[in-house]
Backbone as CSV, one residue per row, in Angstrom:
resi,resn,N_x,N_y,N_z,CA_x,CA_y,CA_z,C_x,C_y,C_z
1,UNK,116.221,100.942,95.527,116.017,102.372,95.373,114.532,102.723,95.495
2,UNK,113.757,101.752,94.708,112.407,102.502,94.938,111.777,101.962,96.168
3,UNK,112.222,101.152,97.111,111.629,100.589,98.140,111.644,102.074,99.542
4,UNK,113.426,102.600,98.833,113.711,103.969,100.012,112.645,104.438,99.203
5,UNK,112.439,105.004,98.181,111.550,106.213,98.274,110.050,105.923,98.401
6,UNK,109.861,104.637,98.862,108.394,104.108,99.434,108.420,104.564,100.850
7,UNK,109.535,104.157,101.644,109.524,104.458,102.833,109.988,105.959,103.190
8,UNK,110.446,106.769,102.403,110.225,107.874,102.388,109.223,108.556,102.478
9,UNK,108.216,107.938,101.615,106.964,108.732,101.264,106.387,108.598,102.544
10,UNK,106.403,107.185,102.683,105.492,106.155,103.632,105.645,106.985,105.306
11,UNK,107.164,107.961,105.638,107.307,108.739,106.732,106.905,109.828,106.661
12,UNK,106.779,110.854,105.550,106.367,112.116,105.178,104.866,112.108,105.681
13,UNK,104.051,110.927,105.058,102.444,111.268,105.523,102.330,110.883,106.832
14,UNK,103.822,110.214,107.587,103.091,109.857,109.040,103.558,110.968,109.806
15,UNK,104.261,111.898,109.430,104.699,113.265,109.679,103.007,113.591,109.985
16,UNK,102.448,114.106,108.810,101.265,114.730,109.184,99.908,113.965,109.843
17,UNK,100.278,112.422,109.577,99.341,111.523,110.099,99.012,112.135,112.290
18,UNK,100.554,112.041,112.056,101.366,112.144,113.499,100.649,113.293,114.329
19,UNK,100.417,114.626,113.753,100.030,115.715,113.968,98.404,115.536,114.128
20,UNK,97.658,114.687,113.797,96.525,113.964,113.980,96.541,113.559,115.256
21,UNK,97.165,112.303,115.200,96.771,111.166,116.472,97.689,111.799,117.924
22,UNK,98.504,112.523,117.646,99.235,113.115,118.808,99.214,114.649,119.438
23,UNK,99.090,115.464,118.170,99.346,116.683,118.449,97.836,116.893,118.893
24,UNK,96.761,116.189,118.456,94.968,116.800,118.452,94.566,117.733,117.036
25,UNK,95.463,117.869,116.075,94.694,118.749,115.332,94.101,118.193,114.683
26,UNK,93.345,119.040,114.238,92.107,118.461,112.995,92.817,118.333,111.650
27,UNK,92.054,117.380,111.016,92.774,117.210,109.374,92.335,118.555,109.007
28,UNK,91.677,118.950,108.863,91.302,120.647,108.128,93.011,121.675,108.772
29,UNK,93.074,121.261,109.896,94.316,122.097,110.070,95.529,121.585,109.556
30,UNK,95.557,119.943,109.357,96.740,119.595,108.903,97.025,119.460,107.578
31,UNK,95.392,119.714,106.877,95.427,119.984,105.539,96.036,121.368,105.278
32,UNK,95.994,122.323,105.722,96.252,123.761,105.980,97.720,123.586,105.627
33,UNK,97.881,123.291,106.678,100.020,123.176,107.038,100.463,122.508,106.033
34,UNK,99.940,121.421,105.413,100.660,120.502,104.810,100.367,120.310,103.249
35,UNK,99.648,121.204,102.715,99.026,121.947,101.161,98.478,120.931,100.674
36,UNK,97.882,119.956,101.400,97.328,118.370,100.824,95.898,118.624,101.472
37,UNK,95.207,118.088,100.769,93.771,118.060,101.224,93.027,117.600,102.010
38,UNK,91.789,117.733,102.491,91.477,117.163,103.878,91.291,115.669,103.924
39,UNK,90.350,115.169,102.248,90.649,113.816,102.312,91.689,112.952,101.833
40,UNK,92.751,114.227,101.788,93.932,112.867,101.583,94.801,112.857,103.233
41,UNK,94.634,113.474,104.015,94.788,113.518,105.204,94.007,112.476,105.829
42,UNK,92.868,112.200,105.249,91.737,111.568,106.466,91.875,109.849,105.450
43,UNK,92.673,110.017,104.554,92.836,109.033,103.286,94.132,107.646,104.423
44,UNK,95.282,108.731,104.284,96.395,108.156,104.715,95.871,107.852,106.665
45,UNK,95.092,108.312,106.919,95.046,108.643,108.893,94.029,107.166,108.697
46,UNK,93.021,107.019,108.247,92.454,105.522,107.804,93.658,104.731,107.373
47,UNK,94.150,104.668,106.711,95.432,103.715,106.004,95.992,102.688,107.629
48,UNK,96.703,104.287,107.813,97.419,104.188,109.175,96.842,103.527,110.215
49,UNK,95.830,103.703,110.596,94.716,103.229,111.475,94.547,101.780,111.044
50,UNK,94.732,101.471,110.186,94.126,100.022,109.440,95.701,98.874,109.627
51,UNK,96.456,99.358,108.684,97.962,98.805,108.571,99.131,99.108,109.221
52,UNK,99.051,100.049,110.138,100.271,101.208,110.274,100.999,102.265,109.408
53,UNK,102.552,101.451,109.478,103.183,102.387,108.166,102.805,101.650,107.000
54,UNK,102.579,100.369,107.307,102.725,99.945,105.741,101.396,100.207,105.438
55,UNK,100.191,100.712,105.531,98.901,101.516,105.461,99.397,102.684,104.556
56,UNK,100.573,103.001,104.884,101.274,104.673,104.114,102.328,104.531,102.614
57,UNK,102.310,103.105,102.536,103.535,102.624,101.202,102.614,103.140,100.168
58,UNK,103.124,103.765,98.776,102.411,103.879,97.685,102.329,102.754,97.544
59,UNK,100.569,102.303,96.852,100.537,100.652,95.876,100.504,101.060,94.440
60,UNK,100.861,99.950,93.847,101.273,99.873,92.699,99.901,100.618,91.851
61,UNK,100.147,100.379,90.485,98.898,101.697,89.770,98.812,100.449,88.598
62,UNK,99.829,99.186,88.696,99.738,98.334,87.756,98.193,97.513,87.458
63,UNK,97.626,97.415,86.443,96.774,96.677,86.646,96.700,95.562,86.852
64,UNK,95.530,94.599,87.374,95.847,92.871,87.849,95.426,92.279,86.862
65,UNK,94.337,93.013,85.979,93.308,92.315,84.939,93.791,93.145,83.371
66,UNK,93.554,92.133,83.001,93.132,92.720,81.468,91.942,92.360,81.244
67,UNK,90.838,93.431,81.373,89.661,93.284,80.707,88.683,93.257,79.786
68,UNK,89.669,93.503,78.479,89.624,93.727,77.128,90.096,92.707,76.156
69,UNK,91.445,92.054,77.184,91.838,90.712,76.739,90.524,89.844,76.246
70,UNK,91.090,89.286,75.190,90.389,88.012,74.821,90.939,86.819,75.448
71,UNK,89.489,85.791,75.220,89.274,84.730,76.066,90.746,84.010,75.383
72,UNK,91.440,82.509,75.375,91.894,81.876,74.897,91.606,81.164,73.879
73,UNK,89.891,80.816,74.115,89.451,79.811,73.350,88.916,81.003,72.046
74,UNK,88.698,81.615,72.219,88.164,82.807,70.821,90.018,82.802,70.469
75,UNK,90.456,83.703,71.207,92.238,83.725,70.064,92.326,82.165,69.263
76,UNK,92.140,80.791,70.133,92.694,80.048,69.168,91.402,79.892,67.725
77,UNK,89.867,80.442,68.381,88.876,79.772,66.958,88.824,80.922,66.402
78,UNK,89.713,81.987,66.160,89.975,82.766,64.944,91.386,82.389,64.321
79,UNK,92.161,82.259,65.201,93.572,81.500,64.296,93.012,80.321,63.890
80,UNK,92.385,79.655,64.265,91.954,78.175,63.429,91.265,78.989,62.211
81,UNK,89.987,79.726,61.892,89.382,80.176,61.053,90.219,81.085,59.909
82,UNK,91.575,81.470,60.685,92.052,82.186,59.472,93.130,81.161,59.041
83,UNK,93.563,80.139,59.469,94.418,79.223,58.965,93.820,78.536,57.965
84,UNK,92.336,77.829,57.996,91.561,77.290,57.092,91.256,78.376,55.901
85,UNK,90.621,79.712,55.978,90.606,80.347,54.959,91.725,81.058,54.380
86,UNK,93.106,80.730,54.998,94.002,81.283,54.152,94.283,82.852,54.007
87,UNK,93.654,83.133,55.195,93.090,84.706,55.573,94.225,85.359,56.686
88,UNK,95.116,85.988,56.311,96.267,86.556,57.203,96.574,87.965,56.685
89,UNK,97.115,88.813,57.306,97.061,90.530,56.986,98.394,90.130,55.983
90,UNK,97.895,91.498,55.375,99.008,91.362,54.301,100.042,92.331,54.846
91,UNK,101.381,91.684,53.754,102.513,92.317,53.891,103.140,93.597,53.691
């Protein structure tokens, strides 16, 4: 299901991509027609230019990193430090 509405999306911007590389208009005009802005026109027309359609798939918004995460070796030398002092949140 969410793969169709990737490739859904992924045809909608080559709709207006299309009107770019074929018709001659300018992104300012296809921003016009298409109530999206000039650099998300000139956003997806780079994409396209780069990958094709798959240049046009939404990517994920998931993050790759946790950068706030703690190291391993700190999680285990505070569980060691609170195991020795007997130091655990209370109930």
């Amino acid at each position: 299901m969410r793969e169709e509405l990737n490739l859904m999306l992924a045809n909608y911007k080559l709709k207006w991509v299309n009107l770019v590389l074929e018709k001659g208009l300018s992104r300012r005009e296809v921003a016009r027609l298409s109530d999206h802005s000039p650099n998300t026109i000139s956003y997806w027309l780079g994409n396209y230019q780069l990958k094709r359609l798959e240049g046009l798939f939404n990517k994920s918004r998931v993050s790759k990193s946790y950068p706030n995460q703690y190291s391993k070796e700190i999680v285990e030398k505070v569980l060691e430090i609170r195991e020795k002092n007997n130091f655990y949140a209370q109930k």
